[in-house]
C-alpha positions as CSV (number, residue, x, y, z in Angstrom):
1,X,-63.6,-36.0,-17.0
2,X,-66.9,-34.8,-15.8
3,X,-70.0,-35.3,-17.7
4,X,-71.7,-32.2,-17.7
5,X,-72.6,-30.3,-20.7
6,X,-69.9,-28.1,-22.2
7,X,-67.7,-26.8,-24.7
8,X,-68.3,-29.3,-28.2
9,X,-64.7,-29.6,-28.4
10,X,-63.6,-31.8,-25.7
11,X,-59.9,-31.7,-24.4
12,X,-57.8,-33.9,-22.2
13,X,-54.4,-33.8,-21.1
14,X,-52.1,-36.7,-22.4
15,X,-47.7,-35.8,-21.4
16,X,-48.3,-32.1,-21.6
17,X,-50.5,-32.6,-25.0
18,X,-53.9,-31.5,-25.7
19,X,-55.8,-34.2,-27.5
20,X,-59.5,-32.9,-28.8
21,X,-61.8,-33.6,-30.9
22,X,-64.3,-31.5,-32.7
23,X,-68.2,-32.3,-32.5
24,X,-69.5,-28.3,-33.5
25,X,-71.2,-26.2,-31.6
26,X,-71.7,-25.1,-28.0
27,X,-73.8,-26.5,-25.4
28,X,-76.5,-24.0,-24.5
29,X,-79.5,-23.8,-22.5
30,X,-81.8,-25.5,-24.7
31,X,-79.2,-28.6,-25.1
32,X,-81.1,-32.0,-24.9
33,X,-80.7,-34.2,-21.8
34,X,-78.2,-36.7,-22.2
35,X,-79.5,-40.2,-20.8
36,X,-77.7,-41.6,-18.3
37,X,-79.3,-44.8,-17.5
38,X,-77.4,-47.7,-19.2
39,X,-74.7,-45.3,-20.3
40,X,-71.3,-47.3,-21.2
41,X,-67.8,-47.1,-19.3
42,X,-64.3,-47.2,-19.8
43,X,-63.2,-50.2,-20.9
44,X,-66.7,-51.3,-22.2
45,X,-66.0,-52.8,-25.6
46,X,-68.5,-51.7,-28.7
47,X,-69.0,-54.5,-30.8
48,X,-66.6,-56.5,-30.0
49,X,-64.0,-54.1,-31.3
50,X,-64.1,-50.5,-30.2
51,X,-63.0,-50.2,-26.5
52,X,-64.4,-47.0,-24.8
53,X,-61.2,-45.0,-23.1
54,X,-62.3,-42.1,-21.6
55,X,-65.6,-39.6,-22.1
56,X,-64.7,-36.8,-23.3
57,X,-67.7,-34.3,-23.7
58,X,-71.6,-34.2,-24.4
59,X,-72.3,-32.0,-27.4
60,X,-74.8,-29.4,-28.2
61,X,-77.1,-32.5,-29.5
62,X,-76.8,-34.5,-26.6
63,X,-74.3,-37.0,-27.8
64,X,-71.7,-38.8,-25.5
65,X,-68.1,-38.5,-27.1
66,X,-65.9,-40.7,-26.1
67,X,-61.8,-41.2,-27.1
68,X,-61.6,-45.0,-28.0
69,X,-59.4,-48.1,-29.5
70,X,-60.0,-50.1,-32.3
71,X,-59.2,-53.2,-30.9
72,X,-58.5,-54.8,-34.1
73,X,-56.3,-52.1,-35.6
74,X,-54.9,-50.6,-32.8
75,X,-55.7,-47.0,-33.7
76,X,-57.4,-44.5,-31.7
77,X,-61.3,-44.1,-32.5
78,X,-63.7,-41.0,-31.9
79,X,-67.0,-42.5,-30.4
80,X,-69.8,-40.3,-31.4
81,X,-73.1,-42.0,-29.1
82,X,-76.3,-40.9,-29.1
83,X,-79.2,-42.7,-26.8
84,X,-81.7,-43.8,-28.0
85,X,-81.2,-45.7,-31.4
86,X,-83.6,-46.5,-33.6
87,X,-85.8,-43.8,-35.5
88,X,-84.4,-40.8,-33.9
89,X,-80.7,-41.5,-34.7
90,X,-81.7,-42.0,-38.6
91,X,-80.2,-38.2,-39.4
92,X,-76.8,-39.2,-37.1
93,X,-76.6,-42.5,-39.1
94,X,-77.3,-41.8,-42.6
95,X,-75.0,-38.8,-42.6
96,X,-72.2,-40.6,-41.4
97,X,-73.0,-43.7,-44.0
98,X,-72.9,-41.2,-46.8
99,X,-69.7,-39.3,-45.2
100,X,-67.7,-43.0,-45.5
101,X,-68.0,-43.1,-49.0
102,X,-65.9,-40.0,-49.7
103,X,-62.3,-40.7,-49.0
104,X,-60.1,-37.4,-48.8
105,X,-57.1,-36.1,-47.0
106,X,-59.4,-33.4,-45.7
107,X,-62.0,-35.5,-44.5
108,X,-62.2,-36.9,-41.0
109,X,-62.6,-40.8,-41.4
110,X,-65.6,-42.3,-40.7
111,X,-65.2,-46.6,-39.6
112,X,-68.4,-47.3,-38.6
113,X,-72.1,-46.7,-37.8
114,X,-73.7,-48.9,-35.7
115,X,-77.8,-49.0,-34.3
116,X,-78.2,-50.8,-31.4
117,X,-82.2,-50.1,-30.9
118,X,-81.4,-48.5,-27.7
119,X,-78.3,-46.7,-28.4
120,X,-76.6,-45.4,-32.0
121,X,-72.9,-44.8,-32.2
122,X,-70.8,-43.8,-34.8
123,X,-67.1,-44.6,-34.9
124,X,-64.7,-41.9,-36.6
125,X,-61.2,-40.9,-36.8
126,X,-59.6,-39.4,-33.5
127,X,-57.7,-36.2,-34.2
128,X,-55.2,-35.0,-32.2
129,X,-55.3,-30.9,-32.9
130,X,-57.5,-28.0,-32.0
131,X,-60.3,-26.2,-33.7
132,X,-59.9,-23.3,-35.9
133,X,-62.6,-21.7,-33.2
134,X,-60.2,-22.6,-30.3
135,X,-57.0,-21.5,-32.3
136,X,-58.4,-18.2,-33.6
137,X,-59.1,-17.5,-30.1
138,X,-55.5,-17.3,-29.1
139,X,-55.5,-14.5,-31.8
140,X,-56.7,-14.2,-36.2
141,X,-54.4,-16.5,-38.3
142,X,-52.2,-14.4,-40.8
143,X,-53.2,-14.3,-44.5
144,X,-50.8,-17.7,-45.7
145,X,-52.4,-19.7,-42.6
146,X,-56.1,-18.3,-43.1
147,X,-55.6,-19.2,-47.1
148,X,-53.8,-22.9,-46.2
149,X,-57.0,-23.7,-43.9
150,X,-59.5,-22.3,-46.4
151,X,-57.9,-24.2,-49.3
152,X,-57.9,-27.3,-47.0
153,X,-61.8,-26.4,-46.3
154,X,-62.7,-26.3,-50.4
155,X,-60.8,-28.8,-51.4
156,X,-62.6,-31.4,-48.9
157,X,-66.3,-29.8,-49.8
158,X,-65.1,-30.1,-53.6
159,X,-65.1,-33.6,-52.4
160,X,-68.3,-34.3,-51.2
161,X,-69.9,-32.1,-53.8
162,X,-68.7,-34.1,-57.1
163,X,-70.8,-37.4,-54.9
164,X,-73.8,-34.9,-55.3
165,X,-73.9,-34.6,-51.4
166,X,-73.9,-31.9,-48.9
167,X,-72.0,-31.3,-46.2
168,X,-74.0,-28.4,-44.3
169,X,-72.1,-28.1,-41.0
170,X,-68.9,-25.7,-42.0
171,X,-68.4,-23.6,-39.1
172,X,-65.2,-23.3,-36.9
173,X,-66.3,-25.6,-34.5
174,X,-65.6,-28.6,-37.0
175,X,-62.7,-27.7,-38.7
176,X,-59.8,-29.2,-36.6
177,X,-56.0,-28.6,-37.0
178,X,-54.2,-31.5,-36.1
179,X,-50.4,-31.1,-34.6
180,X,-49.0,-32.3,-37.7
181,X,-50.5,-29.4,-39.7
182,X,-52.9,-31.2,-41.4
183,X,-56.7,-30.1,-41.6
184,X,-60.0,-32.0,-41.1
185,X,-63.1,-30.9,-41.9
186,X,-65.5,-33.2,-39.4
187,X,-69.3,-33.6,-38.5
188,X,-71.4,-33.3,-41.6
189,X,-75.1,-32.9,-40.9
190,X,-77.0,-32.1,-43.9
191,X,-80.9,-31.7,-43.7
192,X,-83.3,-29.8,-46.4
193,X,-82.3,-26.7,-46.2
194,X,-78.1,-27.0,-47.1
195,X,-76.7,-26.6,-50.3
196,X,-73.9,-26.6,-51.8
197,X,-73.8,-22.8,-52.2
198,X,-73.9,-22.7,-48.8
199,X,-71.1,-24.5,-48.4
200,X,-69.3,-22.8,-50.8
201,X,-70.5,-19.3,-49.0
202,X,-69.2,-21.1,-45.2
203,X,-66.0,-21.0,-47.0
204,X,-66.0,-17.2,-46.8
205,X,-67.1,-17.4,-43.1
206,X,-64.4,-19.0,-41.9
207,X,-61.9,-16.9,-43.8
208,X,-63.8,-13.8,-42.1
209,X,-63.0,-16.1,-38.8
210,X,-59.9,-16.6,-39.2
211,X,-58.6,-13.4,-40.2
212,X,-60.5,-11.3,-37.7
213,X,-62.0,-13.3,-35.0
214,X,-65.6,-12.4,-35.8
215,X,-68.2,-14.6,-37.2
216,X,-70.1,-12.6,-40.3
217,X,-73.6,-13.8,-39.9
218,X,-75.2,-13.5,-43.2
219,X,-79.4,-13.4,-43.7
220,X,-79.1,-17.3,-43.8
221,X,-77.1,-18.3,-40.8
222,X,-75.0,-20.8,-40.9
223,X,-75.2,-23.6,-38.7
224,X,-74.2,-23.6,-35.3
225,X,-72.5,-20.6,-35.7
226,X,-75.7,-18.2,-35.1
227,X,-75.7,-15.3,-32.7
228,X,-77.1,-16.5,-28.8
229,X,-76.2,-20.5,-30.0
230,X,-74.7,-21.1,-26.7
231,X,-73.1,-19.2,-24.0
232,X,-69.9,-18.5,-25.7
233,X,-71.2,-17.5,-29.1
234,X,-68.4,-16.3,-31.3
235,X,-68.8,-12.9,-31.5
236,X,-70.4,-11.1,-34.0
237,X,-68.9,-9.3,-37.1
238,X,-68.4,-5.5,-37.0
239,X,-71.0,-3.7,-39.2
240,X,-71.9,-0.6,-39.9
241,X,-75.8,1.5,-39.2
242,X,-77.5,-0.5,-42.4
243,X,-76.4,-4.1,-41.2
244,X,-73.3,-4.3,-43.7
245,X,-70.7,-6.5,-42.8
246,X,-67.4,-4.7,-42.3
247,X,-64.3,-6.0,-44.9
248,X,-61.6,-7.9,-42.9
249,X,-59.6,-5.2,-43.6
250,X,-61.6,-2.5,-42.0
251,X,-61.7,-4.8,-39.2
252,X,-57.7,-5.4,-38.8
253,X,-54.5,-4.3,-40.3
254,X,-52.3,-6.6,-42.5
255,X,-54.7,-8.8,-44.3
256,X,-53.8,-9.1,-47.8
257,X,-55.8,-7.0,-50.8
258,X,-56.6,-10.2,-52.7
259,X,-58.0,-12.6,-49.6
260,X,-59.9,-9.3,-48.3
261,X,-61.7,-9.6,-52.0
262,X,-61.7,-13.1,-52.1
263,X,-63.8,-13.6,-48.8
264,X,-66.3,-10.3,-49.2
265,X,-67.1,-11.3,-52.5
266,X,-68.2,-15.0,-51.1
267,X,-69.9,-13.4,-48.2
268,X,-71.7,-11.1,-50.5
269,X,-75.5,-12.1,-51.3
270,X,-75.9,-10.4,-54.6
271,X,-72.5,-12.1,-56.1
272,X,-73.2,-15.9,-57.3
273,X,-70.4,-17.8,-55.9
274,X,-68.3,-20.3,-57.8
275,X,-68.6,-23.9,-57.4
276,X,-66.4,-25.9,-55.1
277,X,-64.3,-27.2,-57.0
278,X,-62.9,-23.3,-58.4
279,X,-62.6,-22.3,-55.2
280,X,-60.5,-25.1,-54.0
281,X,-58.4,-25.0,-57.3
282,X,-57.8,-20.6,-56.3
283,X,-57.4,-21.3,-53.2
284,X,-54.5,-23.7,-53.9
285,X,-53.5,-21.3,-56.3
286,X,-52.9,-19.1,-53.7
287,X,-51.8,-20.9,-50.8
288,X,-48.0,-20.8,-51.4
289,X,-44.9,-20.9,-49.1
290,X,-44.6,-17.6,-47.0
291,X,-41.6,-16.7,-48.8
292,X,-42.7,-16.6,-52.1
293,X,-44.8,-13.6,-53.7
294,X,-48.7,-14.8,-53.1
295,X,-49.5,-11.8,-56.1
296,X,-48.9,-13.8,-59.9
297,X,-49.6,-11.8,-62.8
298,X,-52.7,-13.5,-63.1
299,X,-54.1,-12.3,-60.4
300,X,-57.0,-13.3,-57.3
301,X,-59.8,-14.8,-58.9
302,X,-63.1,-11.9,-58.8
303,X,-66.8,-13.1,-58.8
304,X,-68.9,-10.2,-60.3
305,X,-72.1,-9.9,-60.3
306,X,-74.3,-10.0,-63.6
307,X,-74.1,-6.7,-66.1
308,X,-77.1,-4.5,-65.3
309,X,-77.1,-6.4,-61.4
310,X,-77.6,-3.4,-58.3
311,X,-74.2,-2.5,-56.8
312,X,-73.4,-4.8,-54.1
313,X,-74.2,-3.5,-51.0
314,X,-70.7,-4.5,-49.8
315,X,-69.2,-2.9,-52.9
316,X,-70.5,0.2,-51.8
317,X,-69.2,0.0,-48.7
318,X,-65.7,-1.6,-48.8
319,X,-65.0,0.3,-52.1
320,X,-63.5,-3.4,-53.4
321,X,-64.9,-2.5,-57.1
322,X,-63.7,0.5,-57.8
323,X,-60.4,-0.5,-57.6
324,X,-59.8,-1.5,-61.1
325,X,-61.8,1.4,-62.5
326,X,-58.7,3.5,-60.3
327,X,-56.2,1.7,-62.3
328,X,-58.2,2.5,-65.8
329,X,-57.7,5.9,-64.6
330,X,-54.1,5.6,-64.3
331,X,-53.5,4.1,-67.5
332,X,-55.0,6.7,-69.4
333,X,-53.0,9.0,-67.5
334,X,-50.1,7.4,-68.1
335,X,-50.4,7.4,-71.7
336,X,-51.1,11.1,-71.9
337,X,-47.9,12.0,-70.1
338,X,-46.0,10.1,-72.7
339,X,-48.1,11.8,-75.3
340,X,-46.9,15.3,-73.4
341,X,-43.6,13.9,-73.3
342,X,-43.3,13.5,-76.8
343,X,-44.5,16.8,-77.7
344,X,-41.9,18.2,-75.8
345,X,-38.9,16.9,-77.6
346,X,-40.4,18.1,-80.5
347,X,-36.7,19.5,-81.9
348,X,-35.4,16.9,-81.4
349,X,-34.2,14.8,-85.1
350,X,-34.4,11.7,-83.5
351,X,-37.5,9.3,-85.4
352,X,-40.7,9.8,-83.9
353,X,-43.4,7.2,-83.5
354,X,-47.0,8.4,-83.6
355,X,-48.8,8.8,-80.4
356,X,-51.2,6.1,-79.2
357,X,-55.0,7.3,-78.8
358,X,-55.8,6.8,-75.6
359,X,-59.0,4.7,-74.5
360,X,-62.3,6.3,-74.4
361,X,-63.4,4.5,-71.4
362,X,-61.7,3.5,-68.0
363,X,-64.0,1.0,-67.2
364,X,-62.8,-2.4,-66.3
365,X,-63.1,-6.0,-68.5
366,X,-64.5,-8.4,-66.6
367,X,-62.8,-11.8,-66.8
368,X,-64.9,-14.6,-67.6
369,X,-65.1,-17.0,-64.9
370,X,-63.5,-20.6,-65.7
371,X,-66.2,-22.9,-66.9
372,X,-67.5,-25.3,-64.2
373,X,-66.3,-29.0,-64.0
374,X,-68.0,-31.7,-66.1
375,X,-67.7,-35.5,-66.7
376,X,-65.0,-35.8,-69.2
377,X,-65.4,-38.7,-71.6
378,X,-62.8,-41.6,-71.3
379,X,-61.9,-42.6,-74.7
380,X,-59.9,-45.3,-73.9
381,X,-58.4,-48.0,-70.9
382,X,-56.1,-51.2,-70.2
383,X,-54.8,-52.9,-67.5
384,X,-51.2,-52.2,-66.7
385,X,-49.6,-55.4,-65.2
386,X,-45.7,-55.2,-65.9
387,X,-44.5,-58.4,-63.6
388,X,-46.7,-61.1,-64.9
389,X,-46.0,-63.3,-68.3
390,X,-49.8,-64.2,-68.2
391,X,-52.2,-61.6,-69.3
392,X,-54.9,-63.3,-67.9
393,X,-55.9,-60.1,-65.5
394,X,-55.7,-57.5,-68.5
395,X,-58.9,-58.7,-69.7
396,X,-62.2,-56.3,-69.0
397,X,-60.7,-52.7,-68.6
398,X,-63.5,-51.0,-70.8
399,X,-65.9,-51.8,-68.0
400,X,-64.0,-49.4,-65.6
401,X,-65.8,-46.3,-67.6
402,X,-68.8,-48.0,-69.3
403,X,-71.1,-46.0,-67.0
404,X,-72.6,-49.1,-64.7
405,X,-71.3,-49.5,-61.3
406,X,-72.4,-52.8,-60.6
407,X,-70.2,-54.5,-63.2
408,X,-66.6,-53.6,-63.1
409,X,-62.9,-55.3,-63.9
410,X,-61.2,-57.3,-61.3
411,X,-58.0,-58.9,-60.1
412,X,-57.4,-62.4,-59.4
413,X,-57.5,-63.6,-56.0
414,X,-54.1,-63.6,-54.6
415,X,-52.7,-65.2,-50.9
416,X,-51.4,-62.1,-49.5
417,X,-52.6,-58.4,-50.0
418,X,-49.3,-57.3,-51.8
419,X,-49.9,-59.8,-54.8
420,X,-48.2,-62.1,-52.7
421,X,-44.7,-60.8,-53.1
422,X,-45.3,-61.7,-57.0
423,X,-45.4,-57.9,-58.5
424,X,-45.5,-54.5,-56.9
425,X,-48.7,-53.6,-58.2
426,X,-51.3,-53.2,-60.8
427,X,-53.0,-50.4,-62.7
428,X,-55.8,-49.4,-64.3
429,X,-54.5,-46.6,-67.1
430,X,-57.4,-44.5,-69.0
431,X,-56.6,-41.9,-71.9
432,X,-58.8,-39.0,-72.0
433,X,-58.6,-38.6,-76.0
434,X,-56.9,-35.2,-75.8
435,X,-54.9,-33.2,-73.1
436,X,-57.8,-31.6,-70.9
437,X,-57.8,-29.4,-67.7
438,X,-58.6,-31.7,-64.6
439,X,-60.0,-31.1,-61.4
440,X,-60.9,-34.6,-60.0
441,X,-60.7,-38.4,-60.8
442,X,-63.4,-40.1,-58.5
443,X,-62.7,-44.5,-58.3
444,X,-65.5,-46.2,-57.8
445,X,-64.2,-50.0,-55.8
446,X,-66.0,-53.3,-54.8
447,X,-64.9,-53.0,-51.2
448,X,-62.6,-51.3,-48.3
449,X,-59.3,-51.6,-47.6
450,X,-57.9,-51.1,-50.5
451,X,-54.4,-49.2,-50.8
452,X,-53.8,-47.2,-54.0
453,X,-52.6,-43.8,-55.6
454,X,-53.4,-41.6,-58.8
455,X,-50.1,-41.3,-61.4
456,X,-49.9,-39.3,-64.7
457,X,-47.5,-39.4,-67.7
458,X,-47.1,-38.5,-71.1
459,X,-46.4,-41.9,-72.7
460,X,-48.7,-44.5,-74.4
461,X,-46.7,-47.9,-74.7
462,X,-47.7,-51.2,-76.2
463,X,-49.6,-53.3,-74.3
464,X,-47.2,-55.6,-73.1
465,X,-45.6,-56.8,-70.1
466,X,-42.5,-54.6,-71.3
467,X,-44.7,-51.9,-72.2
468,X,-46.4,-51.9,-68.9
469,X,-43.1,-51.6,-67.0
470,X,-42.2,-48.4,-69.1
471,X,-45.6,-47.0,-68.2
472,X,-45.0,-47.6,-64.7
473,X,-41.4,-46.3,-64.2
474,X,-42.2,-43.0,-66.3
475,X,-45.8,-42.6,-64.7
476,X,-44.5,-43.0,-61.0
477,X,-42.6,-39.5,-60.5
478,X,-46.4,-37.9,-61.6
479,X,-48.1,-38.6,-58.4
480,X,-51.7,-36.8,-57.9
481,X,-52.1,-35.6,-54.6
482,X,-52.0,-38.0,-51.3
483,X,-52.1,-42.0,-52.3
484,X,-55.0,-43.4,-50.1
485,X,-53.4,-46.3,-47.5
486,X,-55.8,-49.1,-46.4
487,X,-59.0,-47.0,-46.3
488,X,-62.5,-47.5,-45.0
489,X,-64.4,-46.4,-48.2
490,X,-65.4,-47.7,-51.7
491,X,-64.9,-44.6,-53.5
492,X,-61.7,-42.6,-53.9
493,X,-61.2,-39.0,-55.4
494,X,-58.0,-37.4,-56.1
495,X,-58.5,-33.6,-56.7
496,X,-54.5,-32.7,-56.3
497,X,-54.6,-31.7,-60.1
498,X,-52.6,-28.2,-61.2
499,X,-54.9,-26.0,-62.7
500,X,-52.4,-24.9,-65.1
501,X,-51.7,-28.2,-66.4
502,X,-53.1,-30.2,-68.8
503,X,-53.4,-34.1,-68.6
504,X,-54.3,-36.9,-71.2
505,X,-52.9,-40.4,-69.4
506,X,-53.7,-41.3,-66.1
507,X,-53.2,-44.5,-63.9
508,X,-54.9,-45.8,-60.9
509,X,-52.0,-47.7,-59.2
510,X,-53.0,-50.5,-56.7
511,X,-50.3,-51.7,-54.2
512,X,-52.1,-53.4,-51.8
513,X,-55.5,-55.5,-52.0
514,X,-58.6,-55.4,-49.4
515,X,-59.3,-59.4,-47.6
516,X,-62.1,-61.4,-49.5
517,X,-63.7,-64.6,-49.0
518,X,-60.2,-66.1,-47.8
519,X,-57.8,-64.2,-49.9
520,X,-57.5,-60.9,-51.4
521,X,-59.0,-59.1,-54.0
522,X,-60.2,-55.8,-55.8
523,X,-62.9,-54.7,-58.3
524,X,-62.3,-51.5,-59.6
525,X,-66.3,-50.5,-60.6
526,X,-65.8,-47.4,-62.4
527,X,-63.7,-44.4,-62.7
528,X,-65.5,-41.0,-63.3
529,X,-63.2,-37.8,-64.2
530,X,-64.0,-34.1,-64.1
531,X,-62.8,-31.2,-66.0
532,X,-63.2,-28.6,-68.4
């Protein structure tokens, strides 16, 4: 494929099949040079294990992207190249160092990052998909796809945000779709001025993306997703003489009363947005098969602004807030027909109850938002290890939430990284002290590779070898979201909790152990959980 600056989501042709990957923005005019001198070629091999395939784009940074194989694994690699090394590949490097340790189903995985002095690389999952940019532009996603990618979106930033990090590239450029369905979010590239509020408020853009095809460019500009960035800029948002950004549905017909809220009010300046993690857990709420009914009783979650705040300048214009006020209205109305109503049958002999007063005021209760997610204490943990008569292993497990990373509870070293065919697995069960609302179990490990999943129950059994197999066969229908197979990170979070459910008992379930030293092993360091 030619070499030449272009689109940041390169594409090739493989049996009729688009392959891409997703590096961000657009090339513009002021795009670096990319050096050529000493530039590799297919079939080059990276560190004696990545072998370079075939160059797919330069981005808007000047970075080489190449499709690859890990020679080792036999999977297909992203190759993300920047020349030179050394000082001015630090940003490139420590962002993708910092994106490894978060392991989510969301996430593009990162493998590697490697400074060679005159070259940096860094080695990353190859997706097979398009970009939310490049699929929007076939036409706006309906409101169940728009809410499936924006829960996809929060859930991975709820993510990185309970590490404490930043992601600060959220723009349709790096979320990917692959062809399975399944959605990435790629590319972080924090600096100084990201936060996770603006994170959180990129959420909203892309929602406004998706269900309209125009970027809503708010006074602070997200990233690579700015008016004139490149010469095929997503267009700009409708709005009207004062600068307002027009509602999604002012801009197109069909988009559903509660994501039209939803994404205005996270768009909206004057409105504090939730935190990540509350987004992600509506979101989820919401994104529900097509055929069933999206509105519950309990309703979209509503971000208000503070009693005594200025009207929004988006309130004013979309008319979003008056329209529980409207149905204060009705509901006194309502009562004084039946009031009428009852006057009327006055001859009636029938008993008579006494009519209701009606309220004074039509003005609406604002909900409460739900608190935001804390560290929840861990009261208590053991080892669960239901196929061995020695107990040897079940020894340590209060070091798994004593607060200190560096000193943990570990198996023994076995010959073969499924126990060696001598038990199905082992687990580390904690008790929270009291059913609590969850949002995220974050485990903390000694090294990669690693296979595992997140199980919940109701039971507490003796800590036996019988009592451990009861807690396994009752716990293992109670899966948390996706189990995590041979991953490349040290850190695993689980965020596929129900917001309407509460949990006490939960068990991190190892089934396969990473290589060490000549056999295989696994520390489990700590386990941090987060709720209200």
């Amino acid at each position: 494929m030619p070499s030449s600056a272009g689109p940041s989501i390169g594409t090739i042709t493989e049996g009729g099949r688009v392959t891409q990957v997703g590096e961000g923005q657009d090339a513009d005019e002021t795009t670096p040079p990319v050096m050529t001198f000493g530039a590799p070629t297919a079939g080059e091999i990276l560190a004696e294990r990545y072998e370079l395939v075939e160059h797919i784009n330069n981005d808007s940074a000047g970075r080489l992207v190449w499709r690859g194989v890990d020679v080792v694994l036999r999977r297909p690699v992203a190759v993300v190249m920047r020349y030179p090394g050394g000082t001015s590949a630090t940003e490139m490097l420590q962002a993708a160092v910092a994106a490894s340790r978060v392991i989510h189903p969301n996430l593009t995985g990162v493998y590697d990052a490697i400074d060679e002095a005159d070259r940096a690389y860094v080695v990353r999952e190859w997706v097979d998909g398009r970009s939310l940019r490049e699929l929007v532009a076939d036409g706006p996603l309906d409101g169940a796809r728009a809410t499936a990618v924006g829960s996809a979106v929060a859930s991975a930033l709820a993510a990185v945000h309970a590490t404490g990090m930043v992601h600060g590239n959220v723009h349709p450029g790096t979320v990917m779709i692959s062809d399975d369905g399944r959605v990435v979010l790629a590319d972080a590239r924090t600096d100084g001025d990201d936060s996770q509020e603006s994170d959180v408020r990129a959420v909203g853009g892309l929602l406004y993306y998706a269900l309209t095809g125009y970027w809503p460019h708010t006074e602070a500009p997200l990233r690579g997703a700015t008016a004139g960035h490149g010469r095929a800029a997503i267009p700009d948002a409708v709005r009207d003489a004062n600068g307002v950004v027009a509602a999604p549905r002012q801009v197109r017909a069909g988009v559903p009363a509660y994501l039209d809220d939803l994404t205005t009010d996270l768009l909206d300046g004057g409105i504090a947005p939730p935190s990540s993690d509350v987004l992600a857990a509506e979101l989820a709420r919401l994104d529900v098969p097509a055929e069933d009914d999206y509105l519950d009783n309990s309703g979209p979650l509503r971000f208000a602004a503070e009693s005594g705040d200025e009207p929004s300048p988006l309130a004013a214009a979309g008319g979003r807030k008056v329209a529980l006020g409207i149905a204060g209205v009705l509901v006194v109305a309502l009562v004084g027909l039946l009031v009428g109503i009852s006057a009327l049958g006055g001859d009636d002999e029938s008993p008579r109850t006494d009519p209701v007063a009606a309220p004074t005021s039509s003005a609406p209760v604002s909900e409460e938002p739900p608190p935001p997610a804390r560290d929840l204490q861990i009261s208590a943990a053991r080892i669960i290890d239901p196929d061995s008569g020695n107990r040897s292993e079940v020894r340590d497990a209060e070091k798994v939430f004593d607060g200190d990373r560096d000193e943990g509870w570990s198996t023994e070293t076995y010959n073969r990284s499924n126990f060696g065919n001598l038990k199905e697995g082992m687990g580390v069960w904690i008790d929270l002290g009291t059913e609590r609302t969850v949002k995220s179990v974050q485990v903390h490990l000694s090294s990669t590779g690693a296979s595992a999943q997140l199980l919940t129950g109701t039971i507490d059994a003796p800590s036996s070898s019988a009592g451990d197999r009861q807690v396994v066969d009752a716990y293992k229908p109670g899966v948390i979201g996706q189990p995590f197979e041979e991953h490349d990170g040290t850190t695993m979070t689980f965020n596929g909790f129900d917001a309407d459910q509460k949990y006490r008992y939960l068990m991190f379930w190892i089934t396969e152990l990473p290589s060490n030293n000549g056999g295989f092993k696994l520390g489990v360091q700590e386990i941090t959980v987060q709720g209200s």
